[in-house]
N, C-alpha and C positions, 0 to 999 in steps of 0.2 A: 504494500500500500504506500503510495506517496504522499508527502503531508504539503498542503495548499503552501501556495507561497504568491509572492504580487505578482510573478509574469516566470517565465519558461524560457530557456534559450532554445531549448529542443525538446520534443513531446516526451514526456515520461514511458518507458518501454511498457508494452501491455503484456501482462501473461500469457504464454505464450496457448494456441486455439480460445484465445478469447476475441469477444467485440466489447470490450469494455471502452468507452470515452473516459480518457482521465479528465481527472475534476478542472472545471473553467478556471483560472485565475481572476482573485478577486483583489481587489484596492482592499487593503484594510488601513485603519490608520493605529497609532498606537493604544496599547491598551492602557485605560486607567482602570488607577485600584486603590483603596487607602486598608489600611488593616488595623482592629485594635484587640486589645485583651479585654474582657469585662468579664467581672469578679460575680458570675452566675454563672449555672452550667447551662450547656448547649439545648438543652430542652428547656428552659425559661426563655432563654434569649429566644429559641423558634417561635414558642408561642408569642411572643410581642411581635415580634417579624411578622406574623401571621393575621395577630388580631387587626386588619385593618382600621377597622369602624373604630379604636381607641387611636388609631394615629394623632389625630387634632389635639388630643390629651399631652404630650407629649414632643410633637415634633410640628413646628406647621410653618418650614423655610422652604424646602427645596421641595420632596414629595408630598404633596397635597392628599393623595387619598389612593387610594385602589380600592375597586368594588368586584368583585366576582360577578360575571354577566350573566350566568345560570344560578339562577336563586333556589335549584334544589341543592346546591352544593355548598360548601365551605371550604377555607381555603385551606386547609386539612386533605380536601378530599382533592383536587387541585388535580388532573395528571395532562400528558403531551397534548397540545394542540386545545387546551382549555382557552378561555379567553379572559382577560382581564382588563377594565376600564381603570388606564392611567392618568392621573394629573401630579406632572411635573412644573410647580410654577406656573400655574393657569394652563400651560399647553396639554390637552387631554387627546389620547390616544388609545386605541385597543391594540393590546399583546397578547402574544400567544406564550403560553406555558410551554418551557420546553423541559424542567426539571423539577420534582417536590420531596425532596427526601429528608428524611434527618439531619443529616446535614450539606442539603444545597435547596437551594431556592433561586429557581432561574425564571426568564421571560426573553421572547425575543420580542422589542419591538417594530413595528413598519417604516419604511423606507420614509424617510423626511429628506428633503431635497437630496436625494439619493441614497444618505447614509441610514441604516439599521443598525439597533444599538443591541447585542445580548449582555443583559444583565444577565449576573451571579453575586448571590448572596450566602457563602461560604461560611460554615459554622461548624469550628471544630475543637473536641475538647482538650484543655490543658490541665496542666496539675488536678491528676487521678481523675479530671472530670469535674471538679471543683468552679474550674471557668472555661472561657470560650475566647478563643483566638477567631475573631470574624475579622471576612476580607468581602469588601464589595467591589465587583470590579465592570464594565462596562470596554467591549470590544465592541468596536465601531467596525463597520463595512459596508464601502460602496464609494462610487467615483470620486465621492469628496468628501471622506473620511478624514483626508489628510487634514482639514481642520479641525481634530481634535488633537492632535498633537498638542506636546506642554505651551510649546508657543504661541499658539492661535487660542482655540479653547478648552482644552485640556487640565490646565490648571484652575479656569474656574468651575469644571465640569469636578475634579477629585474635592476643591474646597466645600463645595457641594457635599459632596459623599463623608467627607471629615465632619460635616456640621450635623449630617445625617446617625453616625458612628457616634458621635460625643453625646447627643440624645440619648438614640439608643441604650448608652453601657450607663446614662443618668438614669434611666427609664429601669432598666436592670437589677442595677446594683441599689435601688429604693430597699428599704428595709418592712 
Protein backbone atom coordinates (compact mmCIF):
# COMPACT_ATOMS: atom_id res chain seq x y z
CA UNK A 1 0.00 0.00 0.00
CA UNK A 2 1.27 3.46 -0.64
CA UNK A 3 0.66 6.30 1.71
CA UNK A 4 -0.93 9.62 -0.13
CA UNK A 5 1.60 12.38 -0.59
CA UNK A 6 0.88 16.18 -2.41
CA UNK A 7 1.86 14.85 -6.09
CA UNK A 8 3.89 11.61 -7.74
CA UNK A 9 6.84 11.92 -9.93
CA UNK A 10 5.99 8.53 -11.20
CA UNK A 11 2.61 6.39 -10.77
CA UNK A 12 3.09 4.11 -7.74
CA UNK A 13 3.64 0.36 -9.13
CA UNK A 14 0.40 -1.63 -8.86
CA UNK A 15 0.37 -5.21 -7.68
CA UNK A 16 1.02 -7.16 -9.94
CA UNK A 17 -2.73 -8.81 -12.13
CA UNK A 18 -4.28 -6.12 -10.55
CA UNK A 19 -6.54 -2.86 -11.99
CA UNK A 20 -6.06 -1.02 -8.80
CA UNK A 21 -5.91 3.08 -9.45
CA UNK A 22 -3.57 4.38 -6.95
CA UNK A 23 -4.82 6.88 -4.66
CA UNK A 24 -5.34 10.78 -6.58
CA UNK A 25 -2.86 13.02 -4.87
CA UNK A 26 -4.32 15.52 -2.63
CA UNK A 27 -3.11 19.34 -1.60
CA UNK A 28 -3.10 18.87 2.08
CA UNK A 29 -1.85 21.60 4.09
CA UNK A 30 -0.26 21.39 7.56
CA UNK A 31 -1.79 19.65 10.27
CA UNK A 32 -2.80 21.47 13.44
CA UNK A 33 -2.87 20.09 16.89
CA UNK A 34 -2.45 21.43 20.42
CA UNK A 35 -2.34 18.77 23.39
CA UNK A 36 -2.86 18.99 27.05
CA UNK A 37 -2.85 16.80 30.30
CA UNK A 38 -6.08 17.05 32.52
CA UNK A 39 -6.06 15.61 35.89
CA UNK A 40 -9.58 13.24 35.09
CA UNK A 41 -9.54 10.04 33.54
CA UNK A 42 -10.35 9.58 29.91
CA UNK A 43 -13.87 8.54 30.48
CA UNK A 44 -14.93 11.83 32.35
CA UNK A 45 -13.14 13.81 29.83
CA UNK A 46 -15.22 11.72 26.90
CA UNK A 47 -18.21 12.39 28.58
CA UNK A 48 -17.87 16.27 28.54
CA UNK A 49 -16.60 15.85 24.94
CA UNK A 50 -19.65 14.23 24.27
CA UNK A 51 -22.37 16.19 26.29
CA UNK A 52 -22.85 18.71 23.62
CA UNK A 53 -26.08 20.53 24.83
CA UNK A 54 -23.64 21.46 28.30
CA UNK A 55 -21.16 23.12 25.91
CA UNK A 56 -22.50 26.83 26.50
CA UNK A 57 -21.89 25.93 30.35
CA UNK A 58 -18.43 25.83 29.93
CA UNK A 59 -16.96 26.97 26.70
CA UNK A 60 -18.65 29.53 24.37
CA UNK A 61 -15.30 31.15 22.11
CA UNK A 62 -14.42 29.02 19.22
CA UNK A 63 -17.06 25.84 19.00
CA UNK A 64 -20.45 27.15 19.53
CA UNK A 65 -22.42 23.91 19.70
CA UNK A 66 -22.90 20.40 17.91
CA UNK A 67 -26.30 18.86 17.62
CA UNK A 68 -26.65 15.21 16.43
CA UNK A 69 -29.01 15.51 13.28
CA UNK A 70 -30.99 12.17 14.12
CA UNK A 71 -32.71 12.78 17.28
CA UNK A 72 -33.10 8.82 17.88
CA UNK A 73 -29.52 8.82 18.66
CA UNK A 74 -26.81 10.38 21.12
CA UNK A 75 -23.68 11.17 20.76
CA UNK A 76 -22.68 7.83 22.53
CA UNK A 77 -24.38 6.02 19.88
CA UNK A 78 -22.55 8.38 17.09
CA UNK A 79 -20.92 5.78 14.39
CA UNK A 80 -19.20 6.25 10.30
CA UNK A 81 -21.15 8.45 8.06
CA UNK A 82 -23.50 9.94 11.04
CA UNK A 83 -24.13 13.48 10.79
CA UNK A 84 -23.54 16.35 12.97
CA UNK A 85 -24.61 20.10 12.92
CA UNK A 86 -21.46 22.26 13.52
CA UNK A 87 -21.00 25.85 14.75
CA UNK A 88 -17.75 27.19 14.66
CA UNK A 89 -17.89 30.81 15.47
CA UNK A 90 -21.22 31.43 13.95
CA UNK A 91 -20.05 29.49 10.79
CA UNK A 92 -22.56 26.37 10.81
CA UNK A 93 -21.80 23.32 8.94
CA UNK A 94 -22.82 19.60 8.76
CA UNK A 95 -20.13 16.73 9.40
CA UNK A 96 -19.86 13.50 9.00
CA UNK A 97 -18.77 11.12 11.80
CA UNK A 98 -15.93 9.22 10.61
CA UNK A 99 -14.71 7.85 14.28
CA UNK A 100 -16.52 7.39 18.02
CA UNK A 101 -14.60 5.39 20.27
CA UNK A 102 -13.08 5.46 23.68
CA UNK A 103 -10.66 7.03 22.84
CA UNK A 104 -11.18 9.12 19.43
CA UNK A 105 -13.76 11.30 18.57
CA UNK A 106 -13.46 12.27 14.94
CA UNK A 107 -15.78 14.29 12.09
CA UNK A 108 -14.94 15.19 8.72
CA UNK A 109 -16.12 18.39 7.61
CA UNK A 110 -17.24 19.65 3.96
CA UNK A 111 -15.26 21.39 1.51
CA UNK A 112 -15.25 25.34 2.25
CA UNK A 113 -13.66 27.18 -0.43
CA UNK A 114 -12.09 23.84 -1.25
CA UNK A 115 -10.51 22.80 1.94
CA UNK A 116 -12.01 19.87 4.23
CA UNK A 117 -11.03 19.85 7.63
CA UNK A 118 -10.81 16.07 9.78
CA UNK A 119 -11.03 16.68 13.04
CA UNK A 120 -9.77 14.35 15.93
CA UNK A 121 -10.30 14.59 19.27
CA UNK A 122 -7.75 12.06 20.91
CA UNK A 123 -8.07 10.96 24.47
CA UNK A 124 -5.67 8.82 26.15
CA UNK A 125 -4.87 7.79 29.46
CA UNK A 126 -1.93 8.77 31.77
CA UNK A 127 -0.60 7.95 35.05
CA UNK A 128 -2.52 4.39 35.67
CA UNK A 129 -5.50 6.14 34.20
CA UNK A 130 -5.79 8.71 36.75
CA UNK A 131 -5.71 11.44 33.69
CA UNK A 132 -5.80 12.17 30.20
CA UNK A 133 -3.35 13.31 27.60
CA UNK A 134 -5.86 14.84 24.99
CA UNK A 135 -4.71 16.11 21.59
CA UNK A 136 -7.10 17.80 19.06
CA UNK A 137 -5.85 18.19 15.86
CA UNK A 138 -7.55 19.34 12.53
CA UNK A 139 -5.92 18.08 8.97
CA UNK A 140 -6.88 20.37 6.23
CA UNK A 141 -7.26 19.03 2.57
CA UNK A 142 -7.92 20.55 -0.77
CA UNK A 143 -6.43 23.09 -3.28
CA UNK A 144 -6.11 25.68 -0.68
CA UNK A 145 -5.33 24.04 2.27
CA UNK A 146 -2.20 25.75 2.15
CA UNK A 147 -3.67 28.44 4.05
CA UNK A 148 -3.75 26.82 7.16
CA UNK A 149 -0.25 26.78 7.46
CA UNK A 150 1.40 28.57 10.98
CA UNK A 151 1.77 31.50 8.67
CA UNK A 152 -1.57 32.24 7.13
CA UNK A 153 -4.17 30.75 9.58
CA UNK A 154 -2.93 28.06 11.21
CA UNK A 155 -1.84 29.71 14.34
CA UNK A 156 -5.05 31.24 14.89
CA UNK A 157 -6.92 28.03 13.90
CA UNK A 158 -4.59 25.86 17.04
CA UNK A 159 -5.12 29.30 19.53
CA UNK A 160 -8.51 28.37 18.97
CA UNK A 161 -8.01 24.68 19.92
CA UNK A 162 -5.73 25.88 23.04
CA UNK A 163 -8.73 28.06 24.25
CA UNK A 164 -10.98 25.09 23.47
CA UNK A 165 -8.37 22.56 25.70
CA UNK A 166 -7.87 25.06 28.60
CA UNK A 167 -11.98 24.99 29.18
CA UNK A 168 -12.10 21.62 28.80
CA UNK A 169 -9.24 20.36 31.42
CA UNK A 170 -11.24 23.67 33.64
CA UNK A 171 -14.45 21.89 32.98
CA UNK A 172 -12.75 18.47 34.03
CA UNK A 173 -10.71 19.00 36.74
CA UNK A 174 -14.02 20.90 38.70
CA UNK A 175 -14.27 19.01 41.89
Amino acid sequence: MHALSSSYDVAPPLPPFSYIRPPRPTIAGKMISSTIEIDAPPSKVRELLLNFSAYPEWHTEWLKSIKVQDSTKTSKELVWGDKIEINIQNFKFVAEIRENTESLFSWQGPPVLTIAGLYKFHMEPANGGASTVFTQTEDPKGLLAFIMSPSLLGNKVRANFDIFLRDLKARAEQA
